[in-house]
N, C-alpha and C positions, 0 to 999 in steps of 0.2 A: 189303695195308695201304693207305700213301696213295699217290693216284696222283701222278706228278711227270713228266706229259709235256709241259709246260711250262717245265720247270728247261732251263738250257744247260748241259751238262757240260765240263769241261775245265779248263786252267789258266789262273789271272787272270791278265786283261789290263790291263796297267799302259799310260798313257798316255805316258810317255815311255819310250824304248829304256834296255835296262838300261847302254849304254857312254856315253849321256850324250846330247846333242843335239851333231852336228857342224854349223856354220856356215858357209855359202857364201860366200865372198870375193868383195865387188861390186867388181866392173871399172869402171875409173877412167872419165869420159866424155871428157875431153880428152885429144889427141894429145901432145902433150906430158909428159904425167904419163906415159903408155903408152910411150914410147920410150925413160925416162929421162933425157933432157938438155936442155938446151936450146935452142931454135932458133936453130941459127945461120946457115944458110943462106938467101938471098931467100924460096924458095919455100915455106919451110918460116914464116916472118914473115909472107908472104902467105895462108896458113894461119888462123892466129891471129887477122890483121887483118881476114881477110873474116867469120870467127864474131864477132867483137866488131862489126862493120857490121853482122851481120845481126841482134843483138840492139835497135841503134838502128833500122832499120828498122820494129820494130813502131809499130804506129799508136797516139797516145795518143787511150786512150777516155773520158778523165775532163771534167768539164763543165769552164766558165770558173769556176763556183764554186768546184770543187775542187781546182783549179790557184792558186787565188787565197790559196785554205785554207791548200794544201801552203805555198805561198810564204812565208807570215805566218807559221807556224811556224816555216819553217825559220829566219826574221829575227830571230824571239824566241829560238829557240837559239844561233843566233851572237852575239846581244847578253848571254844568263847566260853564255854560256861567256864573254866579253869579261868582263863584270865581275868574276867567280868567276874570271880568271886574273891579274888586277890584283890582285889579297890573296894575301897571304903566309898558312901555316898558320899561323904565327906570330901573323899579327896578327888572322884568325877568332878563335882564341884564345883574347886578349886583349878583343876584343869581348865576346865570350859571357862572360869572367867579369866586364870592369863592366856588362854587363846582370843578370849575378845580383848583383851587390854592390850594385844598386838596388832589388832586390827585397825587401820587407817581410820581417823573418824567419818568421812566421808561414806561409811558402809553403814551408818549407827542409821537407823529409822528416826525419822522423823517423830517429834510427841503428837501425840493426837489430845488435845485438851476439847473438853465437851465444851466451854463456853465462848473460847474467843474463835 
């Protein structure tokens, strides 16, 4: 009849295992988290303080423009957060509703009522 020696026989293979996928628990990279406690010995502070030196160590690769960039933003974040901490929620508010109580009424949205 027809030939089918190209067929693979057997049973389907499903892509995942039928008991689920088990997940590999990644290992902390700092000594600290691995030991559980905290350092409280010299050597053990010496530790910690030489990984955090070695992070300051790398070399910055960025131009004087983009050092200059970074800086300017960060300026302008510290000066909204200054101003955005000097208002109370209270009197945002207060703002925003005599800003709409100046506004023509023809800008008010429509009610949307569910029944009529």
């Amino acid at each position: 009849a027809i030939e089918m020696d190209n067929v693979i026989g057997g049973a389907l293979k499903l892509k995942k295992p039928i008991g689920g996928i088990k997940k590999k628990k990644k290992k902390s990279s700092s000594k600290v988290a691995v030991s559980g406690k905290e350092p409280d010995d010299a050597g053990e502070m010496e530790e910690v303080g030489s990984a955090a030196a070695a992070l300051d160590d790398v070399p910055d690769t960025r131009t004087t423009y983009e050092k200059k960039w970074d800086d300017q933003i960060k300026k302008l974040d510290d000066k909204r957060a200054k101003e955005s901490a000097k208002m109370t929620h209270r009197g945002r508010i207060d703002d925003f509703n005599h800003k709409l109580s100046l506004l023509s009424e023809h800008n008010d949205l429509p009610r949307v009522s569910g029944g009529a």
